[in-house]
VOZAZA-588491 format. One line per field, with one value per residue (C-alpha): residue in one letter; residue number from 1; x, y, z; chain. Coordinates in nm, 2 decimals, decimal comma. Each point is the difference from the previous one (the first is absolute). Layout:
VOZAZA-588491
code [A | ...]
pos [NUM | ...]
px [X | ...]
py [Y | ...]
pz [Z | ...]
unit [A | ...]
This chain:
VOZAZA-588491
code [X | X | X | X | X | X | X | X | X | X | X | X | X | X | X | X | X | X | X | X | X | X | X | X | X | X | X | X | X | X | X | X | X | X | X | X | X | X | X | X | X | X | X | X | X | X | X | X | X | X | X | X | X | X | X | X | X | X | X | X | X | X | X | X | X | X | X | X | X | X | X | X | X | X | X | X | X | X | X | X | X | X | X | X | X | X | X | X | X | X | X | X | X | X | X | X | X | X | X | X | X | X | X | X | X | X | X | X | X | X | X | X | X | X | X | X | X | X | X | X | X | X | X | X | X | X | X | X | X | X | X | X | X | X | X | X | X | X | X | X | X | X | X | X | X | X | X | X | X | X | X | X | X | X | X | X | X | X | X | X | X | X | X | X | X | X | X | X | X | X | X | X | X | X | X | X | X | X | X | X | X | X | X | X | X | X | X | X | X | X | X | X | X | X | X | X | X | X | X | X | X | X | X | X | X | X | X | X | X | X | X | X | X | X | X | X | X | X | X | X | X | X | X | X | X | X | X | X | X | X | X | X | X | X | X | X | X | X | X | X | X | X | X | X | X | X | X | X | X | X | X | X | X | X | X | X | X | X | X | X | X | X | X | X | X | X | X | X | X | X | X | X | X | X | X | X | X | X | X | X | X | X | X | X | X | X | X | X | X | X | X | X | X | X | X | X | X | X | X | X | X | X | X | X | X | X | X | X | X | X | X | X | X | X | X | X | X | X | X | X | X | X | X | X | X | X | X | X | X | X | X | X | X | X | X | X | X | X | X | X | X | X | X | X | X | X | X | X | X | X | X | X | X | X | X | X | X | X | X | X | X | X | X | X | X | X | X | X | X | X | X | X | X | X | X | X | X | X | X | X | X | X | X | X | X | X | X | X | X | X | X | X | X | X | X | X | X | X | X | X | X | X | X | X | X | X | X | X | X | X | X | X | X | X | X | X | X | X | X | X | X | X | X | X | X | X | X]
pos [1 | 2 | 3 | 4 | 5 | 6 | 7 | 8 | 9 | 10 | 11 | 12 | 13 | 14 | 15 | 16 | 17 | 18 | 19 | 20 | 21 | 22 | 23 | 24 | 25 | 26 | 27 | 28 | 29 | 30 | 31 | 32 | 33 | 34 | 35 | 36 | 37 | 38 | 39 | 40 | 41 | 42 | 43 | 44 | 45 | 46 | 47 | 48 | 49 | 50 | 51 | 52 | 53 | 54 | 55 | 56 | 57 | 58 | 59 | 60 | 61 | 62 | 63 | 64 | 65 | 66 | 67 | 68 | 69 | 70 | 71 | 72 | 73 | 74 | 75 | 76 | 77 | 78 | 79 | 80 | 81 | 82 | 83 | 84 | 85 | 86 | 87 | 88 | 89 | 90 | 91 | 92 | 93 | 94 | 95 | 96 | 97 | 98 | 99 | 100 | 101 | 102 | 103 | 104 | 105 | 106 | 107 | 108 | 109 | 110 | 111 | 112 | 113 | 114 | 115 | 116 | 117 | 118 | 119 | 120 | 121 | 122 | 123 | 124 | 125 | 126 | 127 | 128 | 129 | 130 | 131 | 132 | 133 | 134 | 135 | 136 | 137 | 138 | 139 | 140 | 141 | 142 | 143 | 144 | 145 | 146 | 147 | 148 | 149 | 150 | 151 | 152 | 153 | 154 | 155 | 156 | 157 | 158 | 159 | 160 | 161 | 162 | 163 | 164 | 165 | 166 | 167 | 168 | 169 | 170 | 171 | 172 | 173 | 174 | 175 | 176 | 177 | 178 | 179 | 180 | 181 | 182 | 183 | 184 | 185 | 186 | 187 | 188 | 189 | 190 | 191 | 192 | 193 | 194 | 195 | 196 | 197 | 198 | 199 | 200 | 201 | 202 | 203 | 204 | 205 | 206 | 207 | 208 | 209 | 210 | 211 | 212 | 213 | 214 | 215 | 216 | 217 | 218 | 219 | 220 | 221 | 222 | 223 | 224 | 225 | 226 | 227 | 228 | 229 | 230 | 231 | 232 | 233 | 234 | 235 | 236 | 237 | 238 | 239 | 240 | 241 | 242 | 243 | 244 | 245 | 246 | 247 | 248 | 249 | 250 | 251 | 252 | 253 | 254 | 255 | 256 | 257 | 258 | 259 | 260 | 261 | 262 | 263 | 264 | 265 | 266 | 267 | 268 | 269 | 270 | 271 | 272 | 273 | 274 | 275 | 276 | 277 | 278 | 279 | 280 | 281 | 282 | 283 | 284 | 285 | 286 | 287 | 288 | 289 | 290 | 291 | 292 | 293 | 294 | 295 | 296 | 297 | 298 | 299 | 300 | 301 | 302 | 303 | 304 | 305 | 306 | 307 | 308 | 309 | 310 | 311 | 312 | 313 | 314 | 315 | 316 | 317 | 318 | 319 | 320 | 321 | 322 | 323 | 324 | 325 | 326 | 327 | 328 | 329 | 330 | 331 | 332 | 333 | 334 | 335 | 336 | 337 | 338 | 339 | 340 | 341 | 342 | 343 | 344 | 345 | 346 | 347 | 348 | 349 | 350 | 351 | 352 | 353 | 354 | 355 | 356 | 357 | 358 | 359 | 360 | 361 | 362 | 363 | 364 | 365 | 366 | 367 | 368 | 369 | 370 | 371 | 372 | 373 | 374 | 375 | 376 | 377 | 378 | 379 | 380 | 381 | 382 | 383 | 384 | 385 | 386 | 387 | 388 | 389 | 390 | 391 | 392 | 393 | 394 | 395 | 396 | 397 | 398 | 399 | 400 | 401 | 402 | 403 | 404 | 405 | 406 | 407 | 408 | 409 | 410 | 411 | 412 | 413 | 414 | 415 | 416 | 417 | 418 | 419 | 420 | 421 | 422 | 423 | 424 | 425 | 426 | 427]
px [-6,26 | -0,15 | -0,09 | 0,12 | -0,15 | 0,19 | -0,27 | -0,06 | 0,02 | -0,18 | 0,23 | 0,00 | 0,05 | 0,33 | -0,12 | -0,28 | 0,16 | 0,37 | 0,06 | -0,21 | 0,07 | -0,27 | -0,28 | 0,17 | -0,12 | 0,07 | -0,28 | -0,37 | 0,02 | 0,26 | -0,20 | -0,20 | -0,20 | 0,24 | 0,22 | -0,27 | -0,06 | 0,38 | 0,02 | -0,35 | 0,16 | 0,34 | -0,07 | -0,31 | 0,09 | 0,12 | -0,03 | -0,26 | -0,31 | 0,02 | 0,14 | -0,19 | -0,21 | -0,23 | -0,36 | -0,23 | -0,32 | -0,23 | 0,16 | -0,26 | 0,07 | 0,00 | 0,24 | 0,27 | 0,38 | 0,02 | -0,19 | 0,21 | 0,34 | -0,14 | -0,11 | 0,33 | 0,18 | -0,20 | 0,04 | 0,44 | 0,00 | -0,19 | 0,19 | 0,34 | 0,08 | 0,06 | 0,22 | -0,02 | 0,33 | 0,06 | 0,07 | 0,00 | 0,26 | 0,12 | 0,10 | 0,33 | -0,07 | 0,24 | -0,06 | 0,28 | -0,02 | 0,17 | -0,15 | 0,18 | 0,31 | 0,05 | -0,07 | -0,19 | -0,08 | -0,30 | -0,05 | -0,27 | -0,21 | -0,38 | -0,19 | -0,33 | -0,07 | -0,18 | -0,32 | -0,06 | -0,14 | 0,22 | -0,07 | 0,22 | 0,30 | 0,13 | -0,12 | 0,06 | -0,12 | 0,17 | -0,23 | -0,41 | -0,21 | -0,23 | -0,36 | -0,09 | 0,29 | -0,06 | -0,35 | 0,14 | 0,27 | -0,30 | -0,22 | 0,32 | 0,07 | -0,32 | -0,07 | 0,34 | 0,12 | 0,42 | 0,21 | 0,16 | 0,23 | 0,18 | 0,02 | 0,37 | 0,11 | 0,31 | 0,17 | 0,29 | 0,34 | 0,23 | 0,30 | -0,33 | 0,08 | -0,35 | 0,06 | 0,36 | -0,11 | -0,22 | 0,27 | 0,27 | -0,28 | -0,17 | 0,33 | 0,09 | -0,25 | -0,33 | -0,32 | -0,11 | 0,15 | -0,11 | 0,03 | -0,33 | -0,11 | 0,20 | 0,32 | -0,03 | 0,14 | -0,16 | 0,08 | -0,13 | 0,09 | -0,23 | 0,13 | -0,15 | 0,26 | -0,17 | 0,27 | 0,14 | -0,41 | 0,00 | 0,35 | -0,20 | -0,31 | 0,17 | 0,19 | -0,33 | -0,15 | 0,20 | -0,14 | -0,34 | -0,06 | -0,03 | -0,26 | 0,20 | -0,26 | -0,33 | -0,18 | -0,33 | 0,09 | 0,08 | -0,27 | -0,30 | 0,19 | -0,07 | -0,38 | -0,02 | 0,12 | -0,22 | -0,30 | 0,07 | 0,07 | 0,22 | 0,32 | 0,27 | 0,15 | -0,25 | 0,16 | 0,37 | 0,04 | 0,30 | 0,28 | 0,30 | 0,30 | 0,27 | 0,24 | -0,03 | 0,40 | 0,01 | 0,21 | -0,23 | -0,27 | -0,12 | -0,25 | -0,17 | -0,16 | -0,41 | -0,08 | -0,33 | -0,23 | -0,25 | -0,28 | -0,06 | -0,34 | 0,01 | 0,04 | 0,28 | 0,23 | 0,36 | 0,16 | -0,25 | 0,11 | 0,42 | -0,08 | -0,19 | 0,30 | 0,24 | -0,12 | 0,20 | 0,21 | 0,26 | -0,13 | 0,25 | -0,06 | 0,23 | 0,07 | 0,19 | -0,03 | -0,29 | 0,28 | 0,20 | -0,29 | -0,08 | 0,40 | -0,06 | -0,27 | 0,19 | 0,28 | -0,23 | -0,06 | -0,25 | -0,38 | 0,09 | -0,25 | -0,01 | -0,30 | -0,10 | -0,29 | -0,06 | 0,20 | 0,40 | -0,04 | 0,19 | 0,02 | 0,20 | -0,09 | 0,23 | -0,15 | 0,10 | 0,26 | -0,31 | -0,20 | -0,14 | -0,14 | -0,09 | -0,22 | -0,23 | -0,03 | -0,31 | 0,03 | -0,06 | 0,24 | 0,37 | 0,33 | 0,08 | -0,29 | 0,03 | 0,37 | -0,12 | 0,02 | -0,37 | -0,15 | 0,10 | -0,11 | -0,30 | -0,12 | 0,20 | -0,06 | -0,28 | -0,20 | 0,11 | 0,07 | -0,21 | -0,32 | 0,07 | -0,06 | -0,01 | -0,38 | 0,16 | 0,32 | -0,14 | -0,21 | 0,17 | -0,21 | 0,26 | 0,31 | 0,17 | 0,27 | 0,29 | 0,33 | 0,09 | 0,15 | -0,04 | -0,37 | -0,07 | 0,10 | -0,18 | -0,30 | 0,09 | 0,01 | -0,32 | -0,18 | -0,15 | 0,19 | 0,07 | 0,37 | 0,22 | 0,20 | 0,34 | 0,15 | 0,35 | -0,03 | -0,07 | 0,26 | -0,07 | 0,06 | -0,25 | -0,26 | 0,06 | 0,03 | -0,37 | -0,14 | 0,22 | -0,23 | -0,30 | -0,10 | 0,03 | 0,12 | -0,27 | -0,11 | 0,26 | 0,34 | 0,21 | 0,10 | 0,21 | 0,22 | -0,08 | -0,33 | -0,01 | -0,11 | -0,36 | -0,01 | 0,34 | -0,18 | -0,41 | -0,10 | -0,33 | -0,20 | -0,12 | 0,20]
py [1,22 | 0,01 | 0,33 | 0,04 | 0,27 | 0,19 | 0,02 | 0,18 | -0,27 | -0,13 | -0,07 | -0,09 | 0,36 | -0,12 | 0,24 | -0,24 | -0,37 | 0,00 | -0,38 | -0,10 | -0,33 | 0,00 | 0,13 | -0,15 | -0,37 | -0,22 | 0,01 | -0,11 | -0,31 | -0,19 | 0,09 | -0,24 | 0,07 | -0,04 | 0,23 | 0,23 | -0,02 | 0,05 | 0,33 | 0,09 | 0,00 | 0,12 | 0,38 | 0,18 | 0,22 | -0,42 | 0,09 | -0,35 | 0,24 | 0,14 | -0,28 | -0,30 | 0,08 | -0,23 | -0,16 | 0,03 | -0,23 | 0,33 | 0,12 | 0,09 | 0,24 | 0,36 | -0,12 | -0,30 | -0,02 | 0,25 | 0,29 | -0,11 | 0,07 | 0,31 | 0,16 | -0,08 | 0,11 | 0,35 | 0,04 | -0,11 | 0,31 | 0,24 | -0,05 | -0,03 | -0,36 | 0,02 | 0,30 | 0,10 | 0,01 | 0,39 | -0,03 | -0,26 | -0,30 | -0,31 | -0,23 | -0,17 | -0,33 | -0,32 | -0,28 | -0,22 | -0,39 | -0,30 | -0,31 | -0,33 | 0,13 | 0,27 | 0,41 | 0,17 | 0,36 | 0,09 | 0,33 | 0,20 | 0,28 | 0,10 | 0,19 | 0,01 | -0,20 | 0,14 | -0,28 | -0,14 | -0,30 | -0,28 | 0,00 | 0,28 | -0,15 | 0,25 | -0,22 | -0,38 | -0,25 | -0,35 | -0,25 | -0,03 | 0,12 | -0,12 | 0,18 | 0,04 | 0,18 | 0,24 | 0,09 | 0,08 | 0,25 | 0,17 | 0,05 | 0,17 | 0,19 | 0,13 | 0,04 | 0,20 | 0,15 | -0,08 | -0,29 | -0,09 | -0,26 | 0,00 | -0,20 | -0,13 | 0,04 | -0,12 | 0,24 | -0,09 | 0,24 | -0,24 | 0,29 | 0,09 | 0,36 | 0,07 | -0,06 | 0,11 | 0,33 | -0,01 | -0,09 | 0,26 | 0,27 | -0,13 | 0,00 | -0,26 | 0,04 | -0,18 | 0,18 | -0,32 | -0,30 | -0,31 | -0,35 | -0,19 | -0,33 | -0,24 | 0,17 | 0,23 | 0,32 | 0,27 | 0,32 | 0,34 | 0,34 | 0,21 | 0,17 | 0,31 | 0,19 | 0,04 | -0,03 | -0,36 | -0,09 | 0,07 | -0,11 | -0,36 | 0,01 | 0,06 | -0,35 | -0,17 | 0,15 | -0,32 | -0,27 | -0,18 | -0,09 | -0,35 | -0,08 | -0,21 | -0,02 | 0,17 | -0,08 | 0,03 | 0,34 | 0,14 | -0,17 | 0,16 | 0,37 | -0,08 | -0,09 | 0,31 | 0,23 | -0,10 | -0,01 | 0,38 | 0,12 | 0,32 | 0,18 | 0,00 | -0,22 | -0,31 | -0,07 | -0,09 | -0,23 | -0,06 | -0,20 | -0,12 | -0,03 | -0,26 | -0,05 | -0,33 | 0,00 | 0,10 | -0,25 | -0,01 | -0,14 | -0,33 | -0,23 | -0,33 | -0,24 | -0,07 | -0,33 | -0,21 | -0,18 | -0,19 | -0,24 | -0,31 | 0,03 | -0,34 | -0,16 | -0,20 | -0,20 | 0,08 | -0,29 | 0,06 | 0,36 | -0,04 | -0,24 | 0,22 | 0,29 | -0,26 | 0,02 | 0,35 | -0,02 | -0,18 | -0,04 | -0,02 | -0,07 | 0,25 | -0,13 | 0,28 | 0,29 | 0,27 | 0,27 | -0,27 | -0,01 | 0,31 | 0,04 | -0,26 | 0,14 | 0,32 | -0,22 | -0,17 | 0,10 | 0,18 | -0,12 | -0,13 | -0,03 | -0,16 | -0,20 | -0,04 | -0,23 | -0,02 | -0,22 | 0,12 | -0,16 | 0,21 | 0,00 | 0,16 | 0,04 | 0,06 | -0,02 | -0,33 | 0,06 | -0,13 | 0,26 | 0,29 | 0,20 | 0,30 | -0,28 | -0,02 | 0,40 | 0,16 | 0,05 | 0,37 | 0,08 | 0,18 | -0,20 | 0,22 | -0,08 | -0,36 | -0,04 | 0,12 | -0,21 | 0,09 | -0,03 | -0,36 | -0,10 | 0,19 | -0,18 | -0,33 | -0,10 | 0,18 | -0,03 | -0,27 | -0,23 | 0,11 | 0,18 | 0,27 | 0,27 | 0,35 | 0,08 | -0,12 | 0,17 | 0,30 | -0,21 | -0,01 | -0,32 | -0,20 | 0,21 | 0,22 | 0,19 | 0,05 | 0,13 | -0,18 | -0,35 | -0,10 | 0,07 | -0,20 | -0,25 | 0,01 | 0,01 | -0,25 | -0,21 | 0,14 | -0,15 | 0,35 | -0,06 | -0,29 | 0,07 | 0,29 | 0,07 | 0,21 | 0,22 | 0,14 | 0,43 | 0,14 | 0,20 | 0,43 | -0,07 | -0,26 | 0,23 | 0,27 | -0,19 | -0,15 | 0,32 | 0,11 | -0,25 | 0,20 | -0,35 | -0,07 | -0,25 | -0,18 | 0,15 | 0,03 | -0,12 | 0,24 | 0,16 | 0,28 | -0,02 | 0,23 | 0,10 | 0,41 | 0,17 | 0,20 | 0,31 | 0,14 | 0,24 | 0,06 | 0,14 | 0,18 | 0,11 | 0,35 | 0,27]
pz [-4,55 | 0,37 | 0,11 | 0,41 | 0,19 | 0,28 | 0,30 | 0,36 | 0,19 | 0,34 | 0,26 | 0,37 | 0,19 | 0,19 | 0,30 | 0,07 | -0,13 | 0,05 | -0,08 | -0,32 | 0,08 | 0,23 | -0,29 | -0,33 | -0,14 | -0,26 | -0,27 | 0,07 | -0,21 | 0,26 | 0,30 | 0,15 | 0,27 | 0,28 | -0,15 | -0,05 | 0,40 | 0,11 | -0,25 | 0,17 | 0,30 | -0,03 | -0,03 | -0,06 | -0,27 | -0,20 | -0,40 | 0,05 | 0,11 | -0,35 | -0,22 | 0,14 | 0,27 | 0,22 | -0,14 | 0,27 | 0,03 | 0,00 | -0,36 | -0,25 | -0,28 | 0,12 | 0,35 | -0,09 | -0,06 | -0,26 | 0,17 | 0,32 | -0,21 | -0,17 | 0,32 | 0,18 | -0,30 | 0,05 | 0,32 | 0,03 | -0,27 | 0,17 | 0,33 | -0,17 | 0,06 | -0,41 | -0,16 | -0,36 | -0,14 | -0,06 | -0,38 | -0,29 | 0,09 | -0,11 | 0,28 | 0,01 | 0,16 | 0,12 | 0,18 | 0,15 | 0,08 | 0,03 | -0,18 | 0,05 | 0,15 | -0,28 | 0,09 | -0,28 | -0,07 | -0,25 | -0,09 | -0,14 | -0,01 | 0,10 | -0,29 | -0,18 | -0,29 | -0,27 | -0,07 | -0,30 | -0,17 | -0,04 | -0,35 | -0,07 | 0,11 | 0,28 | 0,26 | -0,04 | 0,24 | 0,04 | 0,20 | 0,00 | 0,33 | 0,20 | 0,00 | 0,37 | 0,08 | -0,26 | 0,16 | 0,33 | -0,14 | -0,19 | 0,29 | 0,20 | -0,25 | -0,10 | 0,40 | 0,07 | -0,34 | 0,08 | -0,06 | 0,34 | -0,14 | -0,33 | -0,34 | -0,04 | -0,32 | -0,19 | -0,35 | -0,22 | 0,13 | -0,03 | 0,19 | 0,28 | -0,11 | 0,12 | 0,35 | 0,01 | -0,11 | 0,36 | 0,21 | -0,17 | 0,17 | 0,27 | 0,25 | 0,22 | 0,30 | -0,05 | 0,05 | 0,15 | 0,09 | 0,25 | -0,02 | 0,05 | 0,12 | -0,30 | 0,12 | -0,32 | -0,03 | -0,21 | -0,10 | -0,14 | -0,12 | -0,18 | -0,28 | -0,14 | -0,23 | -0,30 | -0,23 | 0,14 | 0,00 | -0,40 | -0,05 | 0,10 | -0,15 | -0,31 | 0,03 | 0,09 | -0,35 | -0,17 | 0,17 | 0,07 | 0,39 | 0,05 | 0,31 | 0,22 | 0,32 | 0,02 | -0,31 | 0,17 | 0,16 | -0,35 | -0,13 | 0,27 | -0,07 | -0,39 | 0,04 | 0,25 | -0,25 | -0,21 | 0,21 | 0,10 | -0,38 | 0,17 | -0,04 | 0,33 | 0,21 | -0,03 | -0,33 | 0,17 | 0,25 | 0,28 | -0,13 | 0,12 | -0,33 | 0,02 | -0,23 | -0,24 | 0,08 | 0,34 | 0,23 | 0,28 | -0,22 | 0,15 | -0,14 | 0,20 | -0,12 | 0,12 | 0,09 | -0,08 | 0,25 | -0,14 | 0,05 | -0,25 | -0,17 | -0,15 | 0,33 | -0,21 | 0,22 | 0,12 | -0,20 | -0,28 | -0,01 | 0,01 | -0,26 | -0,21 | 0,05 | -0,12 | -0,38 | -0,05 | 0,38 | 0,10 | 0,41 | 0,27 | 0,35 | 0,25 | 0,35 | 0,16 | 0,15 | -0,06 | -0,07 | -0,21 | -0,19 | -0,12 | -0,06 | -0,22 | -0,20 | -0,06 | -0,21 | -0,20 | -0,38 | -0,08 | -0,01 | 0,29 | 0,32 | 0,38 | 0,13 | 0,29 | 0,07 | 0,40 | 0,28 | -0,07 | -0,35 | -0,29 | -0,32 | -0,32 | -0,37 | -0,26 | -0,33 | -0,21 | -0,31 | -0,26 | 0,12 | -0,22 | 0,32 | -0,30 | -0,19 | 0,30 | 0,03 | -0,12 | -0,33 | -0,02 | 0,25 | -0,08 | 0,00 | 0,34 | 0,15 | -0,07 | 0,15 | 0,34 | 0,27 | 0,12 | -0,26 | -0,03 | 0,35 | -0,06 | -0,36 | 0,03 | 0,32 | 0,18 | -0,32 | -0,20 | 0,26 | 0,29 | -0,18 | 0,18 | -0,29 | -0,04 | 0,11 | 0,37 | 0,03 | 0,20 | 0,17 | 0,35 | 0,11 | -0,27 | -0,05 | 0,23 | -0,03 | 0,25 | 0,03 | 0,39 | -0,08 | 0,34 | 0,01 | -0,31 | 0,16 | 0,30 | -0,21 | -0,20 | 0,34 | 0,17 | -0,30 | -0,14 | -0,33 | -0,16 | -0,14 | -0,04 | -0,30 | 0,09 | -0,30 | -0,08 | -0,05 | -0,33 | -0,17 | -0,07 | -0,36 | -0,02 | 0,18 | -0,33 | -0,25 | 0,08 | 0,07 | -0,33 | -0,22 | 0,16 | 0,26 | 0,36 | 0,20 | 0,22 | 0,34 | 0,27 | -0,22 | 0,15 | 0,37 | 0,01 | 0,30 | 0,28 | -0,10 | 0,01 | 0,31 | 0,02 | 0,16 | -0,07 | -0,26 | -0,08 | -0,31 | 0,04 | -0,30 | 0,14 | -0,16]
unit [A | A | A | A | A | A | A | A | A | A | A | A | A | A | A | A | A | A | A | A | A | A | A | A | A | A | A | A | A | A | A | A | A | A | A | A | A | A | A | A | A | A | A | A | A | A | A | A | A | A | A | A | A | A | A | A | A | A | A | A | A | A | A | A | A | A | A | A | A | A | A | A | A | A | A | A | A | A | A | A | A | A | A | A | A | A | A | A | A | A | A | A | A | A | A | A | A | A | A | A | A | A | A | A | A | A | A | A | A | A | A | A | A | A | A | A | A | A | A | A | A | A | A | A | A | A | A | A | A | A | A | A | A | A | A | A | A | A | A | A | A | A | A | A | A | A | A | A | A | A | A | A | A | A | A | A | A | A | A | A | A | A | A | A | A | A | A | A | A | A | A | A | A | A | A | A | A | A | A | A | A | A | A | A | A | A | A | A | A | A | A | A | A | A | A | A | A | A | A | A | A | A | A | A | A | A | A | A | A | A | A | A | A | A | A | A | A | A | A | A | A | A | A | A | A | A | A | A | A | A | A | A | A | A | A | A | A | A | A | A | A | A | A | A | A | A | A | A | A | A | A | A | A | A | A | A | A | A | A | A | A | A | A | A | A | A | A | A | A | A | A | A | A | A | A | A | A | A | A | A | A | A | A | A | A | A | A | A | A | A | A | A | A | A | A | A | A | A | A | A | A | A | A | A | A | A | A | A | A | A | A | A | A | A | A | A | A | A | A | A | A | A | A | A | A | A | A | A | A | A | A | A | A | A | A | A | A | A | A | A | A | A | A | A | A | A | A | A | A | A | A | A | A | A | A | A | A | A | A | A | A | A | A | A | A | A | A | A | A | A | A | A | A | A | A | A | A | A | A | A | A | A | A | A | A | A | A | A | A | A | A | A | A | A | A | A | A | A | A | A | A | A | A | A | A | A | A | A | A | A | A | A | A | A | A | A | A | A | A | A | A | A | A | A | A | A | A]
């Protein structure tokens, strides 16, 4: 169903930049402004001066960020700090890490995605956005006319013939390979026999392509499209393809911060959990803890409110979690565990309702357990609610009955890397 695109590439000229671990980040949206320095500084030619370059007090609208990133991206192709890949490719790609003691290999490949609306079904979202984020991806895009980090993507091949097709040609010597700062390798080979190139494309005819992270990025290509009304290479966008059955697929869970509107008591707030919870108190160890939380059944949640005091929810066996669902909502998207915390607790319970869950001042989202906490304790957020990870098939079978999950329900573990591969929209 998904159309995939073979492309000419942008790559680092390995003349110029032998270890792309010095220029390659993780995505914009997990770079705070720290982050943004250290990439700053660690090698001039860092992908960061063209995915999420510096505001400047002195910005206006003809010299800010984006103009920044587009002239830099000008001038590293004109000098030859970025190669064009010689003919059309798809990109074998893995990425190897250990998570909790266990070594993982993902594997995919770098293509173009044909855009369309997600009304036709070839493209199926799973969780809503957030609006702001959108803007700034449209302003980049519109300023430089390339997608310098991909959409990561997710298709049904439950044998991975896809990929395996990639590795049978692309030998056993990487193009590229470095590990980076999280002690993660990566890999890449381009591929560019035709005949292996349409031997995959015609697998990834069957199947819909699920958006597993970069909703907004796929979302900004859609609206640019649009806005230009032309044929060519603005009407694809960079995409990384995972298998849904690949063994290196890893999903974590994001956690919730979040500040009490009511201004309701502690006390008068366990109490009010314990209509549809059973509320335990947990004494031992932070890492104990979340250990803990992992066994539970499901609807399940940890809170933390401040001080070393934990606590666990497991729903009571009288409860009907599904009665207390929005009524025009699937079965699917009643079962999931987000959902629940999101219209049970933070809105039923806390008042907390939808109108304020991209409102950072309320609600934040984060993936680092240990820095919930700490926020929880500096008194910036009132509690933090910890949840177990989502399952793939959940993720589908919502997007299946044409919903989403709310904002920021799932992390794919490691993010993908940007700069590895540029897709520029000039012919």
């Amino acid at each position: 169903m998904a159309r995939i695109i073979p492309i000419r590439g942008l790559r680092y000229n390995p003349a110029l930049v032998q270890d792309l671990s010095l220029v390659v980040t993780p995505p914009y949206d997990v770079i705070d402004q720290e982050a943004q320095n250290r990439y700053y500084a660690r090698h001039p030619y860092n992908i960061i001066r063209l995915e999420y370059s510096r505001m400047h007090p002195e910005d206006n609208e003809q010299h800010n960020r984006y103009t920044r990133a587009a002239a830099t991206f000008r001038d590293w192709r004109a000098r030859g700090v970025l190669i064009r890949e010689s003919q059309p490719a798809l990109y074998l790609y893995e990425q190897e890490f250990v998570l909790k003691g266990r070594r993982y290999t993902r594997r995919g490949f770098f293509g173009a995605i044909q855009l369309e609306p997600y009304s036709t079904g070839t493209v199926r979202p799973h969780e809503e956005t957030l609006p702001h984020a959108k803007r700034d991806r449209y302003q980049l895009l519109q300023a430089c006319r390339a997608n310098f980090s991909p959409i990561f993507g997710l298709y049904a091949d439950k044998e991975c013939r896809a990929a395996e097709i990639l590795v049978e040609v692309a030998g056993p010597k990487p193009a590229v390979a470095f590990t980076d700062e999280m002690g993660q390798t990566h890999r890449l080979w381009p591929v560019t026999d035709p005949e292996a190139i349409n031997r995959v494309l015609i697998i990834l005819e069957r199947y819909p392509v699920f958006i597993a992270d970069g909703h907004h990025r796929y979302e900004t290509a859609l609206a640019y499209k649009e806005a230009c009304n032309a044929p060519g290479l603005q009407n694809c966008a960079l995409i990384v393809l995972v298998s849904l059955y690949d063994p290196g697929l890893v999903i974590l869970p994001t956690h919730r911060l979040v500040k009490n509107p009511k201004e309701m008591a502690l006390s008068d707030f366990l109490n009010a959990l314990t209509a549809h919870f059973e509320l335990r108190p947990f004494t031992g160890e932070t890492s104990a803890f979340f250990a803990t939380l992992e066994r539970l059944p499901k609807h399940s949640f940890g809170l933390y409110t401040g001080s070393g005091r934990f606590h666990l929810l497991t729903p009571k066996p009288d409860t009907n979690l599904e009665r207390l669902m929005p009524a025009d909502r699937s079965p699917n998207w009643k079962r999931l565990e987000v959902s629940v915390l999101h219209h049970v607790i933070l809105d039923r319970v806390l008042g907390l309702d939808s109108t304020r869950w991209a409102d950072e001042d309320h609600l934040k989202y984060t993936r680092e357990e240990e820095k919930a906490l700490a926020q929880v304790d500096a008194g910036g957020f009132d509690y933090a609610f910890f949840l177990k990870p989502p399952e793939v098939g959940e993720l589908v079978a919502v997007a299946e009955d044409g919903e989403r999950m709310p904002q920021k329900s799932t992390h794919f573990y490691p993010k993908l890397s940007t700069g590895l591969v540029i897709h520029a929209f000039d012919p």
